[in-house]
N, C-alpha and C positions, 0 to 999 in steps of 0.2 A: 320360648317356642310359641309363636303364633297359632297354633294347632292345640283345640283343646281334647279334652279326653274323649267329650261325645262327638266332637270331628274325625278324629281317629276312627271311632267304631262306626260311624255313619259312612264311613269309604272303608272300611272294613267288611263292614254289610254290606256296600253296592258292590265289590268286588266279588264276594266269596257267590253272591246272585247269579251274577256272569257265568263265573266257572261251570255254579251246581247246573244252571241250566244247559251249558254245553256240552256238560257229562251224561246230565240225564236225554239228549233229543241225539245224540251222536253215540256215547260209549256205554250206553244201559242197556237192561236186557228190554227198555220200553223204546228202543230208537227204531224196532222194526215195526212201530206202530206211529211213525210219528210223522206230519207231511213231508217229510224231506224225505225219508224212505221212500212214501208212495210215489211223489213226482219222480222220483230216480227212476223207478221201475218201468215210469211212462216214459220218461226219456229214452231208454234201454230200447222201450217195443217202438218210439217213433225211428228208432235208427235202425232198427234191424228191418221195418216195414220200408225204410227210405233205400235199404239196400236192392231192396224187390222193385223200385220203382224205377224208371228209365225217365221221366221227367222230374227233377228236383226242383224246380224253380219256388215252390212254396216253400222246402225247407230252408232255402237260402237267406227269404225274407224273414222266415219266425227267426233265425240265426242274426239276422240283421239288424231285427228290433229288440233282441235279447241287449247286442253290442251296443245300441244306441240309450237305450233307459240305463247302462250300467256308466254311461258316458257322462248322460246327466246328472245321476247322483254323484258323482265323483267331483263334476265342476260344483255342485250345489255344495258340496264340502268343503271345497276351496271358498266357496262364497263367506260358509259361517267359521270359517279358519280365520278370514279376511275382516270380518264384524269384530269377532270377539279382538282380533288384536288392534283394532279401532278403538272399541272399549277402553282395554289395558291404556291405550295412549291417549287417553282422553283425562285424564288425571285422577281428583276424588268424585267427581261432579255426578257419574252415574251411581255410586255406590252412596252420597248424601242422597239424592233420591230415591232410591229404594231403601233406604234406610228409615224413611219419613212413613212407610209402609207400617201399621201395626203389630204386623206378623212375623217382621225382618230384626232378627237379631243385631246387635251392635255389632261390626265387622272392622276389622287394622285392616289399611290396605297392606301390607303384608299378606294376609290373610286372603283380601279381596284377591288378590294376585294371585296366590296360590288355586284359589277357584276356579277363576278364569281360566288359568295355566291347563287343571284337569280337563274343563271343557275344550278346551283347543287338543288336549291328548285324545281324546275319545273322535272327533271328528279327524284330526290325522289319521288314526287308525281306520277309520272310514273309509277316508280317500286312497289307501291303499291298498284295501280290500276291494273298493269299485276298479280302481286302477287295472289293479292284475286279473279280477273276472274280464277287463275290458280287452287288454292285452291277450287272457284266453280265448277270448272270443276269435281273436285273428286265428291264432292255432289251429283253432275247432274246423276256421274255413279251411284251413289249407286241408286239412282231413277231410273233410266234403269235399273236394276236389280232386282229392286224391282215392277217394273211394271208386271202385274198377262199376264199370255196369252188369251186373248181371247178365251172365251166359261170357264177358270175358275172361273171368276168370272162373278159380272152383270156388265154390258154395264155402267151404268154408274159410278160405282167407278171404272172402267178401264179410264173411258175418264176424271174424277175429277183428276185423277194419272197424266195423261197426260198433261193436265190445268197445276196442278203446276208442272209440269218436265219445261211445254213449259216456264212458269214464270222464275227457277232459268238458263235456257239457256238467257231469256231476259236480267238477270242482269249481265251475264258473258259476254254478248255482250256490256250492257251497259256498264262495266267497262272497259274492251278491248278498245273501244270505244275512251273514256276518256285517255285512256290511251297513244291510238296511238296520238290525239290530243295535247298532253302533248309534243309528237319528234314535232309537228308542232309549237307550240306555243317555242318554245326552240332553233327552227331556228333563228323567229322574234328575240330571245331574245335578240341572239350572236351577231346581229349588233347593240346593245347596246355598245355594246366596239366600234365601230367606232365613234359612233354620235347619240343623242337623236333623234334628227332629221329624220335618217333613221332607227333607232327602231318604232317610230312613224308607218314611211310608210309601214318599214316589217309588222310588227301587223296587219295593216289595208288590206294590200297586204294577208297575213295568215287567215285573217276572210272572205275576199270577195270568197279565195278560198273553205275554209268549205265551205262557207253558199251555195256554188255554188257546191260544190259536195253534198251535204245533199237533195237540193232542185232541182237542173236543171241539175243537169248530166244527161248522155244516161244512164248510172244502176237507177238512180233514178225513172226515164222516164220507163224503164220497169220496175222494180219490184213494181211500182205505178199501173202501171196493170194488173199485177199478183197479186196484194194483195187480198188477203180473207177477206171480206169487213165485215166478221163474227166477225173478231177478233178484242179483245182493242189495245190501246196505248202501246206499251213498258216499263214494269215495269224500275223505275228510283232509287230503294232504293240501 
């Protein structure tokens, strides 16, 4: 088996990373402190404010330029989907070169392959998580357009409208989200090819950072008090 013992625990560790952090900013008792909480709650009050308003033309754009940056991280995933399997098919040639590296362990292309292999798993995952925020994004319009103006109908199936508009913005965030964390966790990954050892540290180095902009950054720090303390949790389906 190509796979040694501290390869194993080193994608053991960047896994179990993953998870503890999605548990801990989505299903802990700390995700109602955490930016993805806060911006839900401003999303919530920008759709319930857009219901009150008879010109929407500004929410169409912020709607527009959400759909567009979720457009190009998706093609930029296809790009490093497109690299790395350039790599793979490029024979031993890249893996003798970073091999000449001091720091780069001896690698079977067996091995080297299986590398690769993870990184092109992590950026798939990527591309699909931008994909379907992208794809939400059309939904969200059709909801915006489908939303009644103020004084047509009653107040409250204007504001039920807006409830779920605010929900399918939650999960085009959430995916986005996921998504962007996907380029984060794909950094750790690439120093994989040096050494388990410093896969290990990148991972851990990649979580201390989420966990540190989720929870204690200066955006976090204010949009925690600007949050509309009205609003739930950020849908996670």
């Amino acid at each position: 088996m190509p796979l040694s013992a501290l390869d194993v625990s080193s994608v053991i560790w960047f896994l179990f990373l993953m998870m503890t952090f999605d548990v801990i900013a989505y299903h802990s008792r700390f995700a109602e402190y955490s930016l993805s909480a806060s911006v839900s709650a401003q999303r919530r009050a920008w759709l319930e404010h857009m219901a009150n308003r008879e010109l929407r033309h500004f929410d169409a754009i912020l709607l527009t330029s959400l759909s567009q940056s979720n457009a190009f991280f998706a093609s930029t995933s296809v790009l490093g989907i497109g690299g790395l399997a350039a790599i793979m098919g490029s024979g031993d040639s890249p893996r003798r070169m970073l091999e000449k590296l001091p720091i780069v362990v001896e690698t079977p292309a067996s091995l080297w392959e299986i590398k690769i292999l993870f990184l092109i798993s992590i950026l798939i995952y990527a591309f699909f998580k931008f994909a379907w925020a992208f794809r939400l994004s059309h939904y969200t319009a059709i909801m915006f357009g489908a939303m009644a103006e103020m004084g047509s109908a009653d107040k409250a199936t204007i504001k039920t409208h807006a409830t779920h508009t605010a929900r399918l913005l939650d999960l085009i965030g959430h995916h986005a989200n996921s998504g962007l964390r996907s380029f984060y966790y794909a950094f750790a990954a690439i120093s994989w090819l040096f050494h388990p050892v410093i896969f290990i540290l990148a991972s851990t180095l990649v979580f201390l950072i989420l966990l540190r902009r989720e929870f204690f950054s200066k955006a976090a720090r204010i949009f925690n008090e600007a949050k509309a303390t009205s609003f739930s949790k950020p849908t996670n389906d």
